[in-house]
N, C-alpha and C positions, 0 to 999 in steps of 0.2 A: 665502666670498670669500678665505679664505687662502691664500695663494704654498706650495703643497706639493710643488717640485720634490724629487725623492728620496725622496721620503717613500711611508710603505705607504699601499697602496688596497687593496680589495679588489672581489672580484667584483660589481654592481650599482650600485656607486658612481659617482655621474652628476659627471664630471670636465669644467671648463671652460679652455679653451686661449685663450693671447693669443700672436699673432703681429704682432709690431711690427717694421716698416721704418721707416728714418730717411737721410735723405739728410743729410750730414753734411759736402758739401764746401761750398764759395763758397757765398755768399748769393745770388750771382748764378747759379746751379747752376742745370740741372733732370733729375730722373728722368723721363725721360719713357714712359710706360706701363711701369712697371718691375712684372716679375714674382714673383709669389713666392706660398706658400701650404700646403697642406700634404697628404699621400698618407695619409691616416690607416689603418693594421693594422688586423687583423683583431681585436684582444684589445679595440676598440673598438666600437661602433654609434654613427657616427654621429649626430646632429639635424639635419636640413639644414633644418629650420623657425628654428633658431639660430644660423645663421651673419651677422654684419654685417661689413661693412667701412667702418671710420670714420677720415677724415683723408684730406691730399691732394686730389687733383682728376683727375675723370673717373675715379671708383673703381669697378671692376667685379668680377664673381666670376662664373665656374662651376660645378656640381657635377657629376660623373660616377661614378657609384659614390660610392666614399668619399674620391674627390679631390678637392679644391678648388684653384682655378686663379684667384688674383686678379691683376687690374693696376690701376696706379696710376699717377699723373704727382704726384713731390713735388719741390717748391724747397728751395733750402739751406735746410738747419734745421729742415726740414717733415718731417712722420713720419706713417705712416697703422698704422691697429690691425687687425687681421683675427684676430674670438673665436668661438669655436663650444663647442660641450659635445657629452660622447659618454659612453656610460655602459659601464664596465666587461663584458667575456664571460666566457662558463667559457672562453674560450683564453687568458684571462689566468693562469689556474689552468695549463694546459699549460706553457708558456713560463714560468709564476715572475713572470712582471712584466712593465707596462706599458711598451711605446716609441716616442716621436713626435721624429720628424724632421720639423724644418723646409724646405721648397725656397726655394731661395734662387737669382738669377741673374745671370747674367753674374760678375765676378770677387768678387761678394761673399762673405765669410768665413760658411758655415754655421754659427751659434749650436750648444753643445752639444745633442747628442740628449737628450732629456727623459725618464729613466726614474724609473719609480715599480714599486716592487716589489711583489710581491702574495704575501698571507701565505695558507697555503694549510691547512685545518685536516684533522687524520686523526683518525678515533675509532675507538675499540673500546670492549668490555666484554663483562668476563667474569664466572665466579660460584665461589665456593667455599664448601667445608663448613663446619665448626664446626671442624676438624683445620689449616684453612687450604690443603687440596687442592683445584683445580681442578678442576670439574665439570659443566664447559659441558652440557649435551645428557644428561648421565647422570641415574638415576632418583633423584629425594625423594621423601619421604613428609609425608602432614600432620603437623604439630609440629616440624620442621627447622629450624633457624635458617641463613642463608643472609646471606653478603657479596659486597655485588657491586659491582663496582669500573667507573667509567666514566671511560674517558681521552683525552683530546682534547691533538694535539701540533700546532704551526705549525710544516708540513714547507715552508714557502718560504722566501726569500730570506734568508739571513742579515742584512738589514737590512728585515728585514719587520716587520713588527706587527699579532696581531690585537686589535683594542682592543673591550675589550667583552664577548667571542665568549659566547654564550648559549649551556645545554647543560644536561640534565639528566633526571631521568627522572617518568613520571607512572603509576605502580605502582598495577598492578592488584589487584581483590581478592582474588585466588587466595595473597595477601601481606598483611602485615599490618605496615607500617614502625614501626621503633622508631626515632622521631625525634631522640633521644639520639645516637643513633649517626653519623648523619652528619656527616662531615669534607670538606676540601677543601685541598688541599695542592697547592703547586707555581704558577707563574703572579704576576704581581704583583695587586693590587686585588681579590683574589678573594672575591665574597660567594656568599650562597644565602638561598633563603628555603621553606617549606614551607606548602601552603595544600591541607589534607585529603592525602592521601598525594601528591600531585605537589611536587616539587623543582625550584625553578629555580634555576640559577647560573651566577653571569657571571666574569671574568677577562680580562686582558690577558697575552696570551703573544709574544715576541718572536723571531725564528726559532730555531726549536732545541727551546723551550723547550715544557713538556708542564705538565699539570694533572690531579690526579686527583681524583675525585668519589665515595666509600665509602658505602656505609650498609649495615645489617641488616633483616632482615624476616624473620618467622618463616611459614612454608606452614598459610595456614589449612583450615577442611574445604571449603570454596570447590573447593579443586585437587581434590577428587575429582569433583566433579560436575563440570568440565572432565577431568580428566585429567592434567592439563599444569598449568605453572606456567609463562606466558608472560611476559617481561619485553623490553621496546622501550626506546633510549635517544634522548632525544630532541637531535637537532642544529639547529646553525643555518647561514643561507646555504644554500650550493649542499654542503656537506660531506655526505661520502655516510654516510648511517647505517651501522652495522657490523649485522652480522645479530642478529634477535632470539635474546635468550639464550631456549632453551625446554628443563624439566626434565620427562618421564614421571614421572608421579607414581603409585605403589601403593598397591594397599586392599586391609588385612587381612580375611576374613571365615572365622568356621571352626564346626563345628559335630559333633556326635555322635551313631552311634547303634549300638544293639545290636539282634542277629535273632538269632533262634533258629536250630535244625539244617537247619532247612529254608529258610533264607534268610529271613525272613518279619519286619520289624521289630517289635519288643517292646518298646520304649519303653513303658516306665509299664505294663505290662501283667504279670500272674501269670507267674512261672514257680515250678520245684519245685525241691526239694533233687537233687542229680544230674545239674539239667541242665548241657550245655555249649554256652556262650553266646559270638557274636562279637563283639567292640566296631572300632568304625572312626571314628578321630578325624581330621575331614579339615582342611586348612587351606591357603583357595585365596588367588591374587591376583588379585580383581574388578578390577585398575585396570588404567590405560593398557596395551596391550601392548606397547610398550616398558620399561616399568617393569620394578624390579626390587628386591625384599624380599629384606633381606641376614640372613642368620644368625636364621631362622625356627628356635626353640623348640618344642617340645611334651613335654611333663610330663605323667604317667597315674600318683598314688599308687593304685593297685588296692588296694582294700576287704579288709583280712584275712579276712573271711568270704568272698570269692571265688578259689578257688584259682588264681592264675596258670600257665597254661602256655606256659614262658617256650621252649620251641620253636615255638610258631606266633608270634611277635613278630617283624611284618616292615613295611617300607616299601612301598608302593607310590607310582607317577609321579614325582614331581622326585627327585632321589638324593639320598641324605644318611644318617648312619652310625644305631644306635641301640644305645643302650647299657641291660644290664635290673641291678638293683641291690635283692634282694629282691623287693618287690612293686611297684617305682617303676619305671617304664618312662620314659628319656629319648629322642628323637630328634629332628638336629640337621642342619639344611639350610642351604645354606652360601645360595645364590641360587633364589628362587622366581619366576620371570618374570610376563610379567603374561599372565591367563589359563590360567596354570599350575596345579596343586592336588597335593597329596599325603596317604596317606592312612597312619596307622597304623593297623594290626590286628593286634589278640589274641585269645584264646581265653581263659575261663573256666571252671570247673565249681564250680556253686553248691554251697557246702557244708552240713552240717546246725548250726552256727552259726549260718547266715542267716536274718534273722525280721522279718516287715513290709517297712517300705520300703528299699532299699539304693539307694544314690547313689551317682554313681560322676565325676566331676568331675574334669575335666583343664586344663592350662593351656598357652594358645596364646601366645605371644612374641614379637616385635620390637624389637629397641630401638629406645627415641624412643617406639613405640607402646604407648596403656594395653592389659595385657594383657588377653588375652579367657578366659573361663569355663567352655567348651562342657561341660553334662553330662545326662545322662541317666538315671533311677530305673528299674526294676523292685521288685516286689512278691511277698516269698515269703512263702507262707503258713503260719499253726502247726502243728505233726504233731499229732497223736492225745493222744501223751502229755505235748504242750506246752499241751492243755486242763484248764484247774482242774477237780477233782471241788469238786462246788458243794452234795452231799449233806450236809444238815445235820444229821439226823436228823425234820427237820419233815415233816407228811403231805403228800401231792401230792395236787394235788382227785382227788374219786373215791376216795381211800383211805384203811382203818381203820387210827387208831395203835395203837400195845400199849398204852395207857394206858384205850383203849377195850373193849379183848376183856378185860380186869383189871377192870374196871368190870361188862363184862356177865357175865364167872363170877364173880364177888361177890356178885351179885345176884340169881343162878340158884342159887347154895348159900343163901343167905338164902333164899329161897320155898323150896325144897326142905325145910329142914329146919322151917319152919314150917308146912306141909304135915304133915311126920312129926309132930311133936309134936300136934297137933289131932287124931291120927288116934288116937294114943297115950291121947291124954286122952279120946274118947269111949267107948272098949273099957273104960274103967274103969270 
């Protein structure tokens, strides 16, 4: 019931009007069916359930449209009331503000036009990096720390007011809020409050006058199994939401392998001193295809025991430079897209060095990403003369020692010569 002539309204607000006539001359006076009443605009919706006319005598009304057409018969001094209520449109957002004119008739002075301004709210938001670069729409990755700014300004009336105005965001899980982090600046009476990652927050802004809304949240692995990293900001009233901030999000995957001359992979598998072996270190982006992995790594320290041959050392698919430094093999891609892959390939020849398992372990890169491992063993075998001779001098079953054939002529001259001498002795 408060007298808010001039004052802000806004959109949905169900405003009540009083239109008062007062006959004001001689007590002996009469208005007789005096007119008057009101044409109500379009930034209104009428209630014609709400209309009364009180006061005077033989008091009547109309409605046609959103006119109202009363008469009255008042005596000196005598005043009749004519109240109705109409509730705020979005044409009051068009126009800036509320305007009701009274009709008034024959020579009487039409009371001021009744305006009430309407505060009109504008939002956006946006998102930036860890550098504090703007990144609307461009590709993260999981582990990114990300601010996103939500701003809401009262583009109406310089004597407008939005009291109150509710806004804020209800962050999904592909985000992870660091509730520390939120701020809110700008606007008078500004709170917030947080309940599981949704924020709400209120403010009174005055025309002109803008509000901002900050916080952080780190890309959890959530955004890969979407993709995307969706965020919505939430408004209030008729204010048009600004469009969802949405970031492509990329996923590292990378893996290795070695085949032999004939193409044929050998992973884990025999090969010989001599051979020459190809390795292919690939490293794709499974995520969003719009995404994009920035400044992709790959590291190959190659096995002293395998000789590098640093002419077949090449890139294949996405482009990016490589550099060979001894037996470390680096190569460096500037943008990998999503659904994109790239492969490095060398060439080998296993040396006579090489003996049992040989590993051969490279390292895939991202920053912001844990790096990844990819490696792959082969197995060379011992040569001939990398066999211990294991001859101890011991017998091997089935066969006579020397200690035995020394034993058995020992034995054979003993009977012999005892033989001779028996033979010796009987002849005597």
């Amino acid at each position: 019931g408060k007298k808010i002539d001039g004052e802000s309204v806004k959109v949905g607000d169900v405003l009540t009007y009083e239109l008062t006539v007062k006959n004001i001359g001689d007590a002996k006076s009469e208005l007789v069916d005096y007119e008057f009443g009101d044409d109500v605009e379009d930034t209104l919706l009428l209630d014609k359930n709400s209309i009364s006319l009180i006061g005077g005598t033989n008091g009547t009304f109309e409605v046609v449209n959103q006119k109202i057409s009363a008469k009255v018969t008042l005596k000196g001094g005598e005043s009749a009331k004519l109240t109705f209520q109409a509730q705020v449109t979005d044409k009051a957002n068009e126009k800036g503000k509320v305007s009701n004119a009274m009709l008034v008739s024959g020579n009487t002075p039409p009371p001021p036009v009744v305006e009430n301004p309407v505060p009109k709210a504008e939002a956006e938001k946006h998102v930036f990096d860890s550098t504090g670069k703007k990144i609307d729409g461009e590709s993260v990755k999981v582990g990114d720390f990300l601010t996103y700014e939500l701003t809401v300004k009262n583009i109406g009336d310089a004597k407008s007011e939005l009291v109150d105005y509710e806004f804020g965001d209800d962050v999904e899980d592909t985000l992870l809020l660091d509730k520390n982090s939120i701020s809110l600046i700008g606007g008078t009476n500004g709170t917030f409050e947080v309940v599981n990652q949704k924020i709400s927050a209120k403010v009174t802004l005055k025309g002109g006058e803008s509000a901002k809304l900050t916080f952080q949240a780190q890309v959890t692995d959530k955004a890969n199994e979407k993709g995307k990293v969706s965020n919505a900001m939430l408004v209030s009233g008729n204010t048009p939401p600004p469009p969802v901030v949405e970031n492509p999000v990329g996923k590292l995957e990378s893996s290795k392998q070695v085949f032999n001359k004939d193409g044929t992979d050998i992973g884990g598998k025999t090969v010989q001193v001599g051979d020459v072996l190809t390795y292919e270190i690939t490293a794709k982006n499974t995520g969003n295809k719009d995404s994009v992995l920035k400044d992709v790594m790959i590291t190959d320290e190659v096995p002293a025991v395998l000789e590098l041959d640093t002419a077949s050392v090449k890139l294949e698919g996405a482009k990016g430079d490589v550099k060979v430094n001894g037996q470390t093999i680096t190569a460096k891609i500037d943008n990998l897209k999503g659904g994109e892959l790239v492969k490095l390939i060398f060439q080998v020849k296993v040396t006579n060095k090489a003996k049992g398992e040989v590993k051969n372990i490279a390292v895939v890169k991202v920053p912001g990403i844990p790096p990844q491992y990819p490696e792959v063993p082969i197995v060379v075998p011992p040569t001939p003369r990398d066999i211990p001779n294991t001859d101890d001098g011991m017998p091997k079953t089935g066969e006579i020692s020397h200690l035995e054939l020394v034993a058995l002529g020992a034995i054979c001259i003993i009977i012999a010569m005892y033989i001779y001498r028996k033979k010796i002795s009987s002849d005597i």
